[in-house]
C-alpha positions in Angstrom: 56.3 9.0 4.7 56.6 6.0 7.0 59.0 3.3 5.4 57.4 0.2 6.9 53.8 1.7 5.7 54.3 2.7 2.7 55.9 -0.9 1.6 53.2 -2.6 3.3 51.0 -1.0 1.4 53.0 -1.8 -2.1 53.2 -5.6 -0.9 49.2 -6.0 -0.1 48.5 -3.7 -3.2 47.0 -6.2 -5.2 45.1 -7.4 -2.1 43.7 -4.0 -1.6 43.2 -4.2 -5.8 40.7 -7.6 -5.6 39.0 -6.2 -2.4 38.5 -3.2 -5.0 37.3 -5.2 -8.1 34.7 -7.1 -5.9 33.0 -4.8 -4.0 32.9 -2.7 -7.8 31.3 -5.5 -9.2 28.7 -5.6 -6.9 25.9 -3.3 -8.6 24.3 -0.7 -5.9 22.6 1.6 -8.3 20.4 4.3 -5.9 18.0 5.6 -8.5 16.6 1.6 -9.7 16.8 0.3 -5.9 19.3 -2.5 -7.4 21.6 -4.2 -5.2 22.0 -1.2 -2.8 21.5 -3.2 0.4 23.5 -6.0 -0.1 26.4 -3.2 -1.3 25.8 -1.9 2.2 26.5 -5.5 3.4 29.9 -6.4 1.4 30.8 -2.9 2.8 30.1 -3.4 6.6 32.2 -7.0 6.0 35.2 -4.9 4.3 35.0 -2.3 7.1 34.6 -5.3 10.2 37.8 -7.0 8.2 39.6 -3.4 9.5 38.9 -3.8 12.9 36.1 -1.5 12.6 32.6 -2.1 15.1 30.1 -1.5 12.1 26.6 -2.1 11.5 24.2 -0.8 8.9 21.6 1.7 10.7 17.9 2.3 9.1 17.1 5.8 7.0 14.1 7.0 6.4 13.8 5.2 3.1 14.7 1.5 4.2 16.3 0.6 0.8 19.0 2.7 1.3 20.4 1.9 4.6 23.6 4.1 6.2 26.4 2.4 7.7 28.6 3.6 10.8 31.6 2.0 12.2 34.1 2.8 14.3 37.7 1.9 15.8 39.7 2.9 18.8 43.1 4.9 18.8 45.8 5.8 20.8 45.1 9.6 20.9 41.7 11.3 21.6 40.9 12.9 18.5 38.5 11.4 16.5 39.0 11.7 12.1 35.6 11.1 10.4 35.3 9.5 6.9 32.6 10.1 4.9 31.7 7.7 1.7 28.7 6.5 -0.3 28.5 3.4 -1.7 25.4 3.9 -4.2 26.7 4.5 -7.8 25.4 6.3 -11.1 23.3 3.9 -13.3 25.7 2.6 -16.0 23.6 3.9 -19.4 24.4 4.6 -22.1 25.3 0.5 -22.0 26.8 0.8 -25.7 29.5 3.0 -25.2 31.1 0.9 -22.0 34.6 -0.8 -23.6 34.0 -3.5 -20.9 30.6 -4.5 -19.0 30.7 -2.3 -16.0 30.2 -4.3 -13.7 32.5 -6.5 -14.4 35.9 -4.9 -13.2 39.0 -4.7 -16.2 42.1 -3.6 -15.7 44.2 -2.0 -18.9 47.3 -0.4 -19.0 47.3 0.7 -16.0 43.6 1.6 -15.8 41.5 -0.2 -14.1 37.4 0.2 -15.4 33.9 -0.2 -13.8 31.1 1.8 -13.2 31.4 3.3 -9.4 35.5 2.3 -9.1 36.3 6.2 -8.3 32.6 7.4 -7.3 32.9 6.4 -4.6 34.2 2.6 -4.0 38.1 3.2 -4.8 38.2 6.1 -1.9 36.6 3.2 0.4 38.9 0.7 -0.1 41.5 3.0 -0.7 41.2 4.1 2.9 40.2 0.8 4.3 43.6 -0.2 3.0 45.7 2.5 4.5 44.3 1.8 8.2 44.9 -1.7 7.6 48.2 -0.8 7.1 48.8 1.7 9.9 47.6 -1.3 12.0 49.8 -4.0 11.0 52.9 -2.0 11.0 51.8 0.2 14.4 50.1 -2.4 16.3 47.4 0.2 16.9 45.4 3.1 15.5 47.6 6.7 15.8 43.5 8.4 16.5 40.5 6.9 16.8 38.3 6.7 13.4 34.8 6.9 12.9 32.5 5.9 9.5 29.6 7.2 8.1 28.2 6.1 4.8 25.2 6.4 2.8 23.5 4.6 -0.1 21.7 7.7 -1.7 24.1 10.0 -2.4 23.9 9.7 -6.6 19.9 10.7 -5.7 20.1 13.6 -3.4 20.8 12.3 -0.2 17.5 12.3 1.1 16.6 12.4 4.5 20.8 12.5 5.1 20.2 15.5 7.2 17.7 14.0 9.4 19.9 11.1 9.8 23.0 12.8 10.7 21.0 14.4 13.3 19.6 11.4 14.8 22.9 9.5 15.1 24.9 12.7 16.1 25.9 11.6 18.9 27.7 8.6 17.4 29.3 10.1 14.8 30.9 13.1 17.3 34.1 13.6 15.6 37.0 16.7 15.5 37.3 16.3 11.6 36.5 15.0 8.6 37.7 13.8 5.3 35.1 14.1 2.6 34.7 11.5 -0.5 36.9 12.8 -3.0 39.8 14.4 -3.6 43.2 13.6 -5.4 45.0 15.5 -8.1 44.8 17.9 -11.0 45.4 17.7 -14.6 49.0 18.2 -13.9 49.4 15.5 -10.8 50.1 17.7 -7.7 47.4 16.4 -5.2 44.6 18.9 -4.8 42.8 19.7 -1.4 39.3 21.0 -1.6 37.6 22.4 0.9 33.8 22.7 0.5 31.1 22.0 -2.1 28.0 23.8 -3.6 24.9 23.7 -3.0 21.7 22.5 -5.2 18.5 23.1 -5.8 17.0 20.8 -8.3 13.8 21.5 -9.6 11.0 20.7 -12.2 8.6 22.9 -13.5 5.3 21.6 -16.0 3.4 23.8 -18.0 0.2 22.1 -18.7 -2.4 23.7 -21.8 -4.5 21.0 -22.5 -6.3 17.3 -21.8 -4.8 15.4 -24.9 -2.2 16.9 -27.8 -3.7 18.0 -30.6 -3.3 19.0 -34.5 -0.6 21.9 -34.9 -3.0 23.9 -37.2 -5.0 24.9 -34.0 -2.0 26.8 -33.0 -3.2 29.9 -33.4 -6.0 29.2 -30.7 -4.8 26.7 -28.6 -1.9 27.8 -26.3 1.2 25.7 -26.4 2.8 24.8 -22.9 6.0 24.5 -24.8 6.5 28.0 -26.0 4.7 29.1 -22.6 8.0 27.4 -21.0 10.5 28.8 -23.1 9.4 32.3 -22.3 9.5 31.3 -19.0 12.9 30.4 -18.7 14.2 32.9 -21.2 13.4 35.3 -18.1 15.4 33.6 -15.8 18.7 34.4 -16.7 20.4 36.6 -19.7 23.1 36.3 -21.8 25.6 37.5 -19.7 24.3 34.9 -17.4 23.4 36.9 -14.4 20.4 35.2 -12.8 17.5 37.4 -13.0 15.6 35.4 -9.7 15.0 38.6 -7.0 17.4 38.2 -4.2 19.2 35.4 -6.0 23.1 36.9 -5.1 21.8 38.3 -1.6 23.6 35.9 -0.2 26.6 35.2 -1.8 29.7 35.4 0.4 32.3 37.7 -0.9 36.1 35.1 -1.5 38.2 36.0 1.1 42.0 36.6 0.7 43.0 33.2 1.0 40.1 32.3 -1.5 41.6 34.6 -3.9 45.1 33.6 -3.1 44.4 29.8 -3.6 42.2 30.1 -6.9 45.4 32.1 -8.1 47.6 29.6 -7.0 45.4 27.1 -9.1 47.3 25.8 -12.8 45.8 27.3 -15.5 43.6 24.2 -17.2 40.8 25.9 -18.8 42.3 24.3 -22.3 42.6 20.7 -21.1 39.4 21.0 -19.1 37.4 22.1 -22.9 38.9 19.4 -24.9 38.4 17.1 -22.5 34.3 17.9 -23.0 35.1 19.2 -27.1 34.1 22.8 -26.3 36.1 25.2 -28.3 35.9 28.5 -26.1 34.1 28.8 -22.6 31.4 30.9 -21.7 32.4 35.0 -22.3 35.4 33.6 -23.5 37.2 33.1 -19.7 40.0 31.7 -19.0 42.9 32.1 -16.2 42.0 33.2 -13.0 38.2 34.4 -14.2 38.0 31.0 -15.2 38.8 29.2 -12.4 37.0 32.0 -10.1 33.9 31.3 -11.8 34.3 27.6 -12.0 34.7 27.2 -8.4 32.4 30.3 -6.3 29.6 31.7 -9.1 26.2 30.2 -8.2 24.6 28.9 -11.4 21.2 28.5 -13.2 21.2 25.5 -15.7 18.7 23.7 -18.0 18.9 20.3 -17.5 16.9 18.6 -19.4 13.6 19.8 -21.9 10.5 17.9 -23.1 7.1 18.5 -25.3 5.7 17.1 -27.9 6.7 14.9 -30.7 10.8 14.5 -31.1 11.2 11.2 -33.2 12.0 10.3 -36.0 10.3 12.4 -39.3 7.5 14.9 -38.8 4.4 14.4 -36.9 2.3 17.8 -36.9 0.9 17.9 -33.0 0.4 21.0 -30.5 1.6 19.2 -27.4 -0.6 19.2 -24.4 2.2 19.7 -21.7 6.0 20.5 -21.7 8.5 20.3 -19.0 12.2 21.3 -17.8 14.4 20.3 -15.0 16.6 22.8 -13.5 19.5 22.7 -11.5 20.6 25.6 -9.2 24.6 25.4 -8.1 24.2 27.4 -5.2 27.2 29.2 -3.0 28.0 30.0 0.7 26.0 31.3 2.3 22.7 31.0 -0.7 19.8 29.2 1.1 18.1 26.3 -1.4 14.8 26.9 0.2 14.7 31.0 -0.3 16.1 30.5 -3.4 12.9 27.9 -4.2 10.7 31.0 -2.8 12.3 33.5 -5.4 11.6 31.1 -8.2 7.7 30.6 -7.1 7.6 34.4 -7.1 9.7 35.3 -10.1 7.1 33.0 -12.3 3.9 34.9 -10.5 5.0 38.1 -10.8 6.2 37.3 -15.2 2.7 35.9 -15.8 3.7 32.3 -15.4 1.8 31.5 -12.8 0.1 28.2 -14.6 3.9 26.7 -14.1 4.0 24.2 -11.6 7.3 23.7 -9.6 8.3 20.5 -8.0 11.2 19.8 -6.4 13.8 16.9 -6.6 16.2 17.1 -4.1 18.2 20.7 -2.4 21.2 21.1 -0.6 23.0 23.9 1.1 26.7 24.6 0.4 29.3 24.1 2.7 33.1 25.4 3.1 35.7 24.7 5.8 38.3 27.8 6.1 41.8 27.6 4.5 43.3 28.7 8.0 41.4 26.1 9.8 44.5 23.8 11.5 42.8 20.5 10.3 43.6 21.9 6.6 47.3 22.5 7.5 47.1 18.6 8.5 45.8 17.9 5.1 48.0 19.9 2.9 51.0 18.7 5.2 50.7 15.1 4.6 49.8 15.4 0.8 53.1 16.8 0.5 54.8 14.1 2.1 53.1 11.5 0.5 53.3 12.9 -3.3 56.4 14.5 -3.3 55.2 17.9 -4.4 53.5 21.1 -3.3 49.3 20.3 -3.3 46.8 22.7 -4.3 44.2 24.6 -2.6 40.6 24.8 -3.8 38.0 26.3 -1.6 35.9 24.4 -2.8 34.3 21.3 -5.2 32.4 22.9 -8.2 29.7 20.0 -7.4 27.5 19.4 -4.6 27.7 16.3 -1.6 25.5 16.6 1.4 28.5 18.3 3.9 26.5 21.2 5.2 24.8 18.8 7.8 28.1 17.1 8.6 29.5 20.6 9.2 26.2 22.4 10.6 25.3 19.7 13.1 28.4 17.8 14.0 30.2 21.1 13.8 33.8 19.8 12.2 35.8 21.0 9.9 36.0 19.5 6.3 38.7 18.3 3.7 39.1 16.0 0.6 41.9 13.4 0.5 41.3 10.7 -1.8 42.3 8.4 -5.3 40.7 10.8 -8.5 42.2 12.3 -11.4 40.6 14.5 -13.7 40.6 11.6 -16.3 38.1 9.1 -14.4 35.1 9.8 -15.7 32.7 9.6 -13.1 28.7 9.5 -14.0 30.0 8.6 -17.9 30.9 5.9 -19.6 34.1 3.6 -19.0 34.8 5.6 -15.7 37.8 4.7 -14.5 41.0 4.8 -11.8 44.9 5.0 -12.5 47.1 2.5 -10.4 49.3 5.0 -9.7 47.1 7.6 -8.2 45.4 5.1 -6.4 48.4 4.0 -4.7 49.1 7.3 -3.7 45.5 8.2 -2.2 46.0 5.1 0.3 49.7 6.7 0.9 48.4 10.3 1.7 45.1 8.9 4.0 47.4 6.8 5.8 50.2 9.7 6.4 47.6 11.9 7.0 46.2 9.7 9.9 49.8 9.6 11.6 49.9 13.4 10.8 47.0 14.3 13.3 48.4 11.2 15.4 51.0 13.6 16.0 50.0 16.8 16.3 47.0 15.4 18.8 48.9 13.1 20.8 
């Protein structure tokens, strides 16, 4: 690690900490259209204050603009960043310690709703170029930007607009969102993320609810829906949708090898969420295997009838479910949508309506690609110790288009720890791992710097 970097990055840390707390105070919540524009505003200031050409450029929604920037180098090889800056609403209110909007630092922690998802990796690599620059003089590669402002609601449109501005985002690699350590604080390197289809389906039986004593008559939409997804999957949790595992790309050796290589966390990942055994009772490897490459099928959410408080005797008139399908290379969102339609035809469910909220394909960059050797070679360096390997996130971001259209390989490198709480409550960053993220981006740049130049 660079000497003259790394202690102006410990000199301007509290700097790069205010930068942090303001732009985190600054609501930008996606799914209630609040503040999301002027967000993308502080951000293109932030990003300008780098030395970075940036402008906000229109989507197809015009609330939720995208931002790209970009900044010269000495070598031609270009590194692409890729943020949001939209954040989870902040409910359940109640159960914040602080407001969350309003930025606290305790012990070490520092609090607000969007600090690690996804506004500490900005800033966190904002302040590692800045760095690189004042101790260089100049940019080891050049740098590119692209960020979105509906990331926390599906990204829509994302593909169209990565397609539309592909020429200015041409790039040799990219560094995804997230990234950091694991439970145990080696850094971890992940290479991919899932894919999602998100879906709704509404069983409707009748105009208006009516009196539960006409239940043996009158059909009930919510029962009619239970049945329906009782047939989805069973209880060993194999999806029954035809087709559904098709697809499914067998691990390859280094897979394997790297979800091996993986600490065995099963424990602190239950009592982190108070679950006393995990599903088939894994653990180990299995765990881990099925954690990051199984494809899932999950309820989301239910509704139907009456569920406050005391009794109210009513055959409801419609129910509902969401659904969420984690989907793996190389599983399709929109065949997968077509199975569904035609699983619920051919079971007699054909009454079920299905709408869909958002779908995104999975992605994964190859553990022997040379970009991830970059990666894995300057986390060492800048934490000390020997980083982990995971093929991929077990969520889902919009990298297929960044991959499938700009055609670039694909890598975390970033500020999170498996403590931070993202989409809950009180989420939160460490000082330390912070620190560390704007260390590894920073040696990571000069990595590639010298390998390209």
């Amino acid at each position: 690690m660079n000497a003259e970097v790394q202690k102006y990055i410990d000199e301007h840390l509290e700097e790069t900490i205010d930068d942090l707390k303001r732009l985190t105070a600054q609501p930008s919540i996606s799914a209630q259209r609040l503040g999301v524009k002027e967000c993308a505003e502080m951000v293109v200031a932030e990003l300008r204050a780098a030395g970075f050409t940036a402008e906000t450029v229109p989507t197809a929604d015009p609330d939720y603009p995208g931002i790209i920037a970009e900044t010269d180098g000495d070598a031609d090889h270009t590194l692409l960043f890729y943020n949001h800056y939209d954040v989870q609403p902040a409910d359940p209110l109640d159960e914040w310690e602080t407001p969350p909007f309003e930025p606290t630092e305790r012990d070490g922690y520092i609090y607000g709703r969007g600090i690690s998802d996804d506004k500490g990796p900005i800033i966190a690599r904002l302040a590692a170029i800045k760095a690189l620059r004042a101790t260089r003089g100049s940019l080891p590669i050049k740098i590119k930007w692209l960020l979105e402002g509906a990331e926390e609601i599906g990204s829509l449109g994302f593909h169209d607009f990565v397609h539309a501005n592909a020429d200015r985002l041409k790039a040799d690699s990219c560094i995804w969102e997230g990234g950091g350590v694991n439970w145990d604080g080696r850094p971890l390197v992940m290479l991919g993320v899932k894919g999602l289809l998100y879906v709704e389906l509404e069983c409707v039986a009748a105009s208006t609810d009516s009196h539960s004593s006409y239940a043996p008559v009158v059909p009930n939409p919510a029962w009619r829906l239970v049945w329906a997804l009782n047939s989805l999957k069973d209880q060993s949790e194999h999806v029954a949708l035809r087709g559904f595992y098709d697809r499914v790309r067998p691990a390859l050796d280094l897979e394997v090898e790297a979800i091996q290589a993986l600490p065995d966390t099963s424990r602190e990942f239950l009592h982190n969420l108070g679950v006393e055994i995990a599903l088939g009772e894994a653990s180990g490897y299995e765990f881990r295997r099925r954690l990051v490459m199984e494809p899932t099928a999950n309820i989301a959410g239910f509704g139907s009838g009456y569920t406050g408080v005391g009794a109210k005797t009513i055959l409801p008139a419609s129910a509902t479910a969401k659904i969420d399908f984690r989907l793996v290379p190389d599983q399709n969102p929109d065949e997968v949508l077509e199975s569904l339609r035609k699983h619920l035809d051919e079971h007699g469910f054909s009454d079920i309506t299905v709408k869909v909220h958002s779908a995104e394909s999975p992605a994964r960059t190859s553990i022997d690609d040379p970009f991830v050797k970059l990666v894995v070679d300057s986390a060492r360096s800048a934490y000390g110790t020997e980083p982990y390997i995971m093929p991929s996130m077990t969520g889902t971001g919009p990298q297929h288009p960044v991959q499938e259209i700009l055609g670039v390989p694909v890598a975390s490198c970033g500020i999170d720890y498996p403590g931070n709480r993202i989409h809950a409550p009180n989420e939160n960053i460490r000082r330390d791992y912070f620190r560390l993220g704007i260390m590894h981006t920073a040696e990571l740049i000069e990595e590639i710097g010298r390998a390209t130049s």
